[in-house]
Structures are given as C-alpha cells and as structure tokens.
C-alpha positions in Angstrom: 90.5 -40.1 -6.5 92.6 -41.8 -8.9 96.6 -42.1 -9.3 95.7 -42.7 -13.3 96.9 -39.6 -15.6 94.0 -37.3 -16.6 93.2 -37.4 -19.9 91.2 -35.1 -22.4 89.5 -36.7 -25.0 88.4 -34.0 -27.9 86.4 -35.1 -30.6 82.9 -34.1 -32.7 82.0 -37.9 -33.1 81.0 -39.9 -30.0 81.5 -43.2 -31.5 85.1 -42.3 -32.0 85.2 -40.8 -28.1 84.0 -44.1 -26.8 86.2 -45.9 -29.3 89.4 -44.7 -27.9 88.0 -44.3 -24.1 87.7 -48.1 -24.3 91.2 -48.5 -25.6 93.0 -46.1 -23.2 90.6 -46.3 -19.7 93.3 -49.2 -18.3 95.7 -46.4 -18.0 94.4 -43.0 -17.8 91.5 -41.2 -16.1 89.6 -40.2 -19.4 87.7 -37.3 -19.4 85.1 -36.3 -23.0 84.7 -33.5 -25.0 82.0 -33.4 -28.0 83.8 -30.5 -29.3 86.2 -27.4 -28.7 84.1 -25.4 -27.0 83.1 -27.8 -24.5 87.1 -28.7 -24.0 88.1 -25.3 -23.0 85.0 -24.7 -21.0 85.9 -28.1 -19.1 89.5 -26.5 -18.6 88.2 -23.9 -16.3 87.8 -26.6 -13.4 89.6 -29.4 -14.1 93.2 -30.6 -14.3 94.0 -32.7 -17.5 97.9 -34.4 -17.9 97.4 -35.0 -21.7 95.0 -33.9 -24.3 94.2 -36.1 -27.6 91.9 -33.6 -29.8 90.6 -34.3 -33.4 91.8 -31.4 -36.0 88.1 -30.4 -38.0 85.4 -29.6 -35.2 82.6 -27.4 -36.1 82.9 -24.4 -33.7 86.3 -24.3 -32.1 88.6 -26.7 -33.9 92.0 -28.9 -32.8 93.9 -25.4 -32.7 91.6 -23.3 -30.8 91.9 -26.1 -27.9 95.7 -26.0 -28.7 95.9 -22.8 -27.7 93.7 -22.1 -24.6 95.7 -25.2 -23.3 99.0 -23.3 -23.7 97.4 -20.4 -21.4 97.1 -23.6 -18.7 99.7 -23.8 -15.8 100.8 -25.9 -16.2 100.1 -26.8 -19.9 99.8 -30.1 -20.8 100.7 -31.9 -23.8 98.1 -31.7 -27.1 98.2 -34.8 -29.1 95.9 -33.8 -32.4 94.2 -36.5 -34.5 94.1 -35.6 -38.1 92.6 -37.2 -41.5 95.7 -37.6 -43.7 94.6 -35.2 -46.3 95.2 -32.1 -43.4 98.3 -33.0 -42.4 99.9 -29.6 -43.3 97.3 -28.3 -41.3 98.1 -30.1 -38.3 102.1 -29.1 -39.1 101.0 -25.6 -37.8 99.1 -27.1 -35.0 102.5 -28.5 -34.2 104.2 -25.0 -34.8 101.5 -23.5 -32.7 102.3 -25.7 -29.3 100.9 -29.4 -30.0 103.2 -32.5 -29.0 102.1 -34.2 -31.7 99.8 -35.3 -34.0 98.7 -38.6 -35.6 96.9 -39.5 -38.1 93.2 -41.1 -39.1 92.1 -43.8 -38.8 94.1 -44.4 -35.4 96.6 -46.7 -34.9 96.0 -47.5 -31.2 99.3 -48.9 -30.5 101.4 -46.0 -32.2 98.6 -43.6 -30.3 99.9 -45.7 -26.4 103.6 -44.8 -27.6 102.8 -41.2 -28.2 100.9 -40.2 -25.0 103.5 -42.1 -22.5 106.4 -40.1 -24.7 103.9 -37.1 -23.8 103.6 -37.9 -20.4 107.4 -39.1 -19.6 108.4 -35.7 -21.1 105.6 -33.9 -18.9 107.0 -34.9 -15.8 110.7 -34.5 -16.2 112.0 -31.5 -14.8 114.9 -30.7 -16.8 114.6 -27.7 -18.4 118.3 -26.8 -19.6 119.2 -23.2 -21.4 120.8 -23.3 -25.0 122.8 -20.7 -24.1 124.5 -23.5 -21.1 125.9 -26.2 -23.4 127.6 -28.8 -20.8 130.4 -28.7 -23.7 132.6 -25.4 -23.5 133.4 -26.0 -27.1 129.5 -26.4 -28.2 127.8 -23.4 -27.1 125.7 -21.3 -29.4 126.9 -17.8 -29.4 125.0 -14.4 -30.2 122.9 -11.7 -30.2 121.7 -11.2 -33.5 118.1 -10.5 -34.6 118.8 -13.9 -37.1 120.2 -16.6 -33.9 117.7 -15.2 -31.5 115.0 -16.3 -34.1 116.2 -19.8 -34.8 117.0 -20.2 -30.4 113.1 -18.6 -30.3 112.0 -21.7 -32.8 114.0 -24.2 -31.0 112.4 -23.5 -27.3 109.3 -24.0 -28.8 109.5 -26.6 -30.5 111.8 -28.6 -28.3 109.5 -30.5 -26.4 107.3 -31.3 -29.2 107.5 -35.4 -30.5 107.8 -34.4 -34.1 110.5 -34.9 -36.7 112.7 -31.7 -37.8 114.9 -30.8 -40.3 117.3 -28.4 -39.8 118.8 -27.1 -42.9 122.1 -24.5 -43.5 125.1 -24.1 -45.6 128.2 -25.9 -44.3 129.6 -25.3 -41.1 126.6 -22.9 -40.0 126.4 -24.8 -36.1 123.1 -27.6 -37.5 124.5 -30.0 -34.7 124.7 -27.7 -32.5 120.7 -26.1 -32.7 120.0 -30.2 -32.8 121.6 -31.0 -29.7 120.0 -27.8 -28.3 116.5 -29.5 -29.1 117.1 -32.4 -27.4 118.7 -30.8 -24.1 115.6 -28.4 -23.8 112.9 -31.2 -24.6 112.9 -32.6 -21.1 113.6 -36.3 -23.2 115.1 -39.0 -20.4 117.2 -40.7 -23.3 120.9 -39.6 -24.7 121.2 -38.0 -27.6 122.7 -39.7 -30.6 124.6 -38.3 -33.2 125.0 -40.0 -36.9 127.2 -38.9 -40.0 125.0 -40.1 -42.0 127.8 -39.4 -45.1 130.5 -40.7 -43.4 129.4 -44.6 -43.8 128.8 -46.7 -46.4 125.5 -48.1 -47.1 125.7 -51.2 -45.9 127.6 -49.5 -42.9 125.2 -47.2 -42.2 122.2 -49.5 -42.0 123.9 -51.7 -39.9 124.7 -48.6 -37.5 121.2 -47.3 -37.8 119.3 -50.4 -37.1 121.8 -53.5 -35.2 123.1 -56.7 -37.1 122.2 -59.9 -35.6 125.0 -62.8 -35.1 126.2 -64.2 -38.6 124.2 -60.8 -40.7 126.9 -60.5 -42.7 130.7 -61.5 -43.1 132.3 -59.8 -39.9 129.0 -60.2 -37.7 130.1 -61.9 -35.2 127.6 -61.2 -32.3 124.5 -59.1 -32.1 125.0 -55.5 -32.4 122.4 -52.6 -31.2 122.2 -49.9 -33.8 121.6 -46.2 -32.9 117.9 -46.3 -33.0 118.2 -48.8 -29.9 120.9 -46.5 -28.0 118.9 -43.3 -28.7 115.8 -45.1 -26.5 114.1 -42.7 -24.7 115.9 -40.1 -26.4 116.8 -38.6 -29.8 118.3 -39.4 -32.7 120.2 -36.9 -35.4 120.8 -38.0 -38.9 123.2 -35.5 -40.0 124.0 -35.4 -43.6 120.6 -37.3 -44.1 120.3 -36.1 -48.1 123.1 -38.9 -48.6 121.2 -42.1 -47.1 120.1 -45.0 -50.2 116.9 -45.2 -51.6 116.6 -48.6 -49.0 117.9 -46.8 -46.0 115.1 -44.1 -46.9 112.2 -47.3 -46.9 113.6 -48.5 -43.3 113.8 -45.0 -41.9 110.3 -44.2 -43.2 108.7 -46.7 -41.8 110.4 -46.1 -38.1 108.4 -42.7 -39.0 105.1 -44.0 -39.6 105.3 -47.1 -37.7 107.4 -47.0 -34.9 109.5 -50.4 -35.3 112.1 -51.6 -37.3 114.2 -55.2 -37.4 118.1 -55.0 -37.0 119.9 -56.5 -40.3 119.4 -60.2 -40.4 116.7 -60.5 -38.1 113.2 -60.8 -37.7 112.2 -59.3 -34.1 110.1 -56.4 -34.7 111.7 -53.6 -32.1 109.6 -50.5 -30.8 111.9 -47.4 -31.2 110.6 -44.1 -29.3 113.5 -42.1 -30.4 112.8 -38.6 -31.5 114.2 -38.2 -34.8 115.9 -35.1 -36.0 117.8 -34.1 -39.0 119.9 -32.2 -40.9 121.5 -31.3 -44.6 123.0 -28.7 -46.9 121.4 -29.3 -49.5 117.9 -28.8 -51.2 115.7 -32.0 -50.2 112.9 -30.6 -52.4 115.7 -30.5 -55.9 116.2 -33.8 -55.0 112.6 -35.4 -55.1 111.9 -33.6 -57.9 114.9 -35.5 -59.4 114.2 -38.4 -57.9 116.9 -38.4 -55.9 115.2 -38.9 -52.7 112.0 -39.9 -51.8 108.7 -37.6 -51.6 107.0 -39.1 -48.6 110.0 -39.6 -46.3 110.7 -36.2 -47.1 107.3 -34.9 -45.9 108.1 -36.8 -42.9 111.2 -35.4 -42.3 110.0 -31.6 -42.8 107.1 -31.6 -40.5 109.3 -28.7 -38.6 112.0 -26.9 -40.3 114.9 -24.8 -38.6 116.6 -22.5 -40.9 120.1 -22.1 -39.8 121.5 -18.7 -40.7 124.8 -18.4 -42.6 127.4 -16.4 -40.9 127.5 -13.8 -43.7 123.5 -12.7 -42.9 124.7 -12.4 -39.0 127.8 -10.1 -39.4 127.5 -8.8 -35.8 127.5 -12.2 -34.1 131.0 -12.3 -35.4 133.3 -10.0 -32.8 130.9 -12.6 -30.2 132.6 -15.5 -31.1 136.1 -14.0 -32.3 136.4 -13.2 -28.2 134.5 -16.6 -27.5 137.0 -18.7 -29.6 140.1 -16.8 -28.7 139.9 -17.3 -24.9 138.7 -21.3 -25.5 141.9 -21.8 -27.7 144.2 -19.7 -25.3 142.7 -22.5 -22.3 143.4 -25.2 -24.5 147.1 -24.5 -25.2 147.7 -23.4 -21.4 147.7 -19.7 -22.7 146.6 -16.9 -19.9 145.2 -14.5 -22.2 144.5 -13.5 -25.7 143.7 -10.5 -26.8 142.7 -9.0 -30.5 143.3 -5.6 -32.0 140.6 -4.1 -33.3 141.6 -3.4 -37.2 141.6 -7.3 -36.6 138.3 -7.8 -36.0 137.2 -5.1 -38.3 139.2 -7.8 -41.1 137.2 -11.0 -39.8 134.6 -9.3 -39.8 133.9 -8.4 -43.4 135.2 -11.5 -44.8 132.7 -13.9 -46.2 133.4 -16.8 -44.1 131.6 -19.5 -46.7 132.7 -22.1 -44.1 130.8 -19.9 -41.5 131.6 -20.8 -37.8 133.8 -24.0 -38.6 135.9 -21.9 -41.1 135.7 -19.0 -38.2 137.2 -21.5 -35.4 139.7 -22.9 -37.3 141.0 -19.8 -38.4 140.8 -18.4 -34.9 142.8 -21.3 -33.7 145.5 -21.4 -35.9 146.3 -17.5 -35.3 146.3 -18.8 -31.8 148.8 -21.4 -32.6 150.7 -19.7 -34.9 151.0 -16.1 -33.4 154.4 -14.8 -32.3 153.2 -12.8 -29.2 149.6 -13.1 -27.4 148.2 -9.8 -28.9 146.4 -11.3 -32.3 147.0 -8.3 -34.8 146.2 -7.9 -38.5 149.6 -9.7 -39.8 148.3 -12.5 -37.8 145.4 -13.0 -40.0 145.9 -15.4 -43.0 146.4 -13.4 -46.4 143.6 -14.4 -48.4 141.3 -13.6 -45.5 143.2 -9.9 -45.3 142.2 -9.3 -48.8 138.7 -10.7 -48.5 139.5 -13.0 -51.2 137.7 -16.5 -51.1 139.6 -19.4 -53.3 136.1 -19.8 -55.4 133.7 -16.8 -55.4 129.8 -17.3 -53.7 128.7 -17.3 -57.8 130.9 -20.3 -58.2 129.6 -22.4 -55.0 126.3 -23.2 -56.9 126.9 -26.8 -57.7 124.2 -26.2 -59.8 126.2 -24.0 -62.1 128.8 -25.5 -64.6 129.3 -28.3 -62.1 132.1 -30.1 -63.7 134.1 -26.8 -64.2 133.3 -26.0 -60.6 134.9 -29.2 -59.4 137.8 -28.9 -61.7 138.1 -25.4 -60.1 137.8 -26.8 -56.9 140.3 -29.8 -57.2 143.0 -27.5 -58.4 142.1 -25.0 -55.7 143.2 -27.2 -53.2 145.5 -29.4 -55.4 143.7 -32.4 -55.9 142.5 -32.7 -52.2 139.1 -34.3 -52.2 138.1 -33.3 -48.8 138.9 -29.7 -49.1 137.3 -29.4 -52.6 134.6 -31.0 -51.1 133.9 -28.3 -48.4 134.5 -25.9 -50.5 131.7 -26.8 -52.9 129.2 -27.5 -50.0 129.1 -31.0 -50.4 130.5 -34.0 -49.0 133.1 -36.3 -49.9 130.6 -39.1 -51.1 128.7 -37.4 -53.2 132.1 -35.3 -54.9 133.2 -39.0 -55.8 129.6 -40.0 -57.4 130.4 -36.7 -59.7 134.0 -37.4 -60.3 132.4 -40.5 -61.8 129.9 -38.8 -63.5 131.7 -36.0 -64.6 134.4 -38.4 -65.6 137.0 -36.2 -63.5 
C-alpha cells in the first residue's frame, strides 16, 4: 500500500486527467474521475487526502463534488480548477467549503504549492476557538445575532487558502476577526501583521518584500521582508487601500504567481503566505476613480468579512463594558470594578463612531480617572452623557463637503491631525494628501 497522499483527480476531459496525473504521480497516490458523478460514487469506498476538481462538468459539477466531500470524515481539502471567465463562480465554490481554486490553463508549479499548503493544513491538529484569544486583551466579545454571523463566516472560511478582505468602519475589531482566521486555519506559520498606512512607500516595500545589501542608502545588509517571516503562515495588510500603484503591481503578482524579489535583487523567492486584508474604506469608489487597481482588487475580494459597527450590535455593548472594566482594574492592580447600571444604560445608547477602540479607551480612562471603584454616571465623560458626538454620523461622509468636513474636524480637535484623522474615518496619510489638495 502506499505512504504517498491520496489524491482525487476530477475532470470531464481525459487528456487533461492524464496531463496532471503525469505531473503530480512522484508525490501522490492519484486516483481519476471522468466526472462528478463518478467522484462521489468513488467516495463511498475510498479514502482521498486532497481533491483537485475542474468547475463545468456535465452532470454533477466542481460544487456538487464540493459538497458531498464536506459530508466526508474526515473531509479533505477541494482544490477547483476553473477557466478564468468563471472565477466568480468558483468564489462561491470557495464560500461553499473548497481550499482553493486555480485557474486554466494550469500552472503546475503554482498547482504543487497549493496541494502541499492543502495537505500541511490537513494534518495539523490545531484547531483553536475565536472565543480563546492567547491575548487577554484581543478577544472577540459577544452574543449578538451580527458577531455570531461574522465568527460563523470566519470558521468556515479559516482553513480555506484564499485571499480575504475584511472591511468595517474604524475601530470595529478588523485585526482581531483576521488574527481569528489565521489561529483557526490549522496554518504552521506566524501570523504577521502590517500597517500598511503607517510607512512610507518606499518603507513599506522594503518591509513587505526584504532589501538586499547596498538597495538603497541605509541598506546595509540583507533584510527579510514580511512576506518571508509570514512563511508558512499569514500575512495581514491592514490599511491596504493606502499601498502605491507599484506596491499594488508587486503584491498582485505574489497573488497570481507566488514569488516576488526583495528590493535590489534579483532571486525570485516562493512565498506561501496566506494573505489577508483589511480597510475602511470603499475599494470599489476607488477603482472606479482610479485610485486603486481593478484586478488586484478582485484578488483581494475573493472572500469578504463584513465587520459590524458597534452602533448595529447595541447589545454586545454591556458584554464588553464588564469585559474591559475587569482587564483595566487587572492592569492597574485594582481588585474589582464595578458599574452602575444608569451607567451602562448611558454607554449604551451612545453612538460610539470609534466603535470598540473608542469603547476601551473610554472604559479605561473612567478606570483611571474614577475617585472610588464603583464607575457611576458622573464618571462618564460629558459629551458621551449627552450623547453628543464632536461631528454628527451625516458629517463623517468624506464624501460630503470634504474640505468643510476637515476644516470641521481640525478645529474639533484643535488642529490635531491624528485625532481629526479618526474622526473622519481616515488615516493620517491620506488627511495630509487632502490638506494638499484641499489647500488646508
């Protein structure tokens, strides 16, 4: 019998089947399948470890196989080939329980990466909740019909290779729900975080992708960029609507191809990071005015996670009130807190366009600031007492009488470019690029 992985080869055209059996036989065990039918039939008395399925069969197609082999125990991993004019198709493939899919003609090499990232994935046991965080300060808290959704989306898409963009206002928990996807995906790698906002662009490509010896002014010996770090892994691009039109070609073609060079060098690198991302703001506004750039965006939105403000999950917020206030009272060597209930009632229905990062920080300044350890309604900052927000929801469309909004927000917060930042919903780089075009 044979140590090699079994593996499930699905596909109407036998030259194709034969094509790909020569290619992969080395290494796996490969079983055929001249169409859906016959693949599910085949699972009745047989074991497979990976199964590569073209999309269009006549009978049962790529998703009927896709979903008798999620019935399997245990179910293994569904790579599905695809012609490139049915790749939205194959998205809800993905959605439906696929690893993967890839795209015709087949690019052998890229197809090798993607079944051992199947089959490394396969075998690893770990299998950690959402809900258990190693970080005490990072867990996702609540009950709400809205959380339970996105924590529903993120177990099942977790262990899938695909790209996904998460998207939410400010401050809504985005690193969090990716952090969540990478614990539950079984992935042997770390997980590597990037501000993508926070660096330059000559910075940032330097981080993303390494800098060989003598790059650049300052490069004094080789450096690995995050790509290399995240090996095995997976990488988060937060803040990724703020990367430059040449960042956008080199991450692109990590997407389609697999490889990149580090700055100033010429060695093609493999990178089997998964990639995962994150912004605030509308990707699709942003093609359209040309902004960013159409076909990475596809590639970014294969999977999309909607992150739910903190104003649509009102009930979640005595949860993490209680959650905050005991983490805070540990922190500064405090034995208990406690919270009145006209208190919570007050945090409560306030609007909380900062969501959960506003929430905290409010939470731990009371903490800080309060005069005995029973948090009552004085305790509660004034503007948040009379529900009033510095700029109304109506004037946090950046899209609406921007420069007025900006001028509102700079003397909101006295000329303090960070704050007016957050409260517009953007970030620091691009309020600068409107200062300058506003001529602010």
């Amino acid at each position: 019998m044979s140590n090699k992985p079994h593996l499930l080869i699905v596909d109407d055209e036998r030259n194709t089947r034969n094509v790909l059996e020569r290619f992969l036989r080395l290494k796996y065990q490969v079983t055929q399948a001249k169409n859906g039918l016959e693949a599910i039939e085949l699972f009745k008395g047989n074991s497979f470890d990976l199964i590569l399925t073209d999309l269009k069969m006549p009978g049962a197609d790529g998703m009927a196989v896709v979903l008798a082999s999620k019935e399997l125990n245990p179910s293994p991993p569904c790579i599905v080939a695809t012609a490139y004019g049915s790749i939205e198709t194959a998205v809800d493939v993905v959605k439906a329980g696929a690893f993967d899919f890839i795209v015709k003609p087949v690019d052998i090499d890229n197809l090798k990466l993607k079944l051992e990232d199947a089959l490394t994935i396969k075998k690893s046991k770990k299998a950690i909740l959402v809900q258990q965080n190693k970080s005490e300060s990072n867990i996702i808290i609540g009950e709400s019909t809205e959380i339970k959704q996105v924590l529903k989306i993120v177990e099942k898409i977790a262990s899938a290779r695909t790209t996904v963009l998460i998207t939410g206002e400010s401050g809504t928990g985005k690193e969090l729900i990716a952090e969540s996807l990478h614990n539950l995906s079984g992935r042997s790698g770390k997980f590597i975080p990037v501000n993508c906002a926070a660096l330059s662009d000559s910075l940032l490509e330097s981080e993303l992708f390494g800098h060989e010896k003598g790059a650049f002014t300052g490069a004094i010996e080789r450096k690995m960029g995050r790509f290399e770090r995240a090996k095995g892994g997976t990488i988060f691009l937060d803040e990724i609507a703020e990367i430059d039109m040449q960042t956008q070609v080199k991450l692109l073609r990590i997407l389609e191809n697999r490889v990149f060079e580090r700055v100033g060098g010429a060695e093609i690198i493999k990178s089997d990071a998964r990639v995962v991302t994150a912004t605030n703001r509308n990707l699709s506004d942003m093609v359209k005015n040309g902004e960013f750039r159409e076909d990475l965006y596809f590639r970014l939105n294969v999977l999309n996670i909607q992150v739910p403000s903190l104003r649509s999950r009102k009930d979640d917020i005595p949860l993490l009130i209680n959650y905050f206030l005991n983490f805070f009272a540990k922190e500064n060597d405090i034995e208990e807190v406690t919270i009145t209930d006209d208190a919570i009632s007050i945090l409560k229905n306030y609007s909380w366009y900062g969501n959960i990062r506003e929430l905290k920080n409010t939470i731990e300044k009371m903490v800080v600031l309060s005069d005995s350890w029973k948090i009552g309604k004085n305790d509660i900052p004034f503007n948040i007492q009379n529900n009033i927000s510095d700029i109304s929801k109506d004037e946090l469309d950046i899209n609406k009488n921007a420069k007025e909004l900006i001028i509102s927000a700079l003397d909101a917060t006295n000329g303090n470019i960070t704050k007016a930042a957050d409260k517009l919903g953007i970030n620091r780089r691009t309020l600068h690029r409107k200062l300058k075009k506003y001529d602010i």
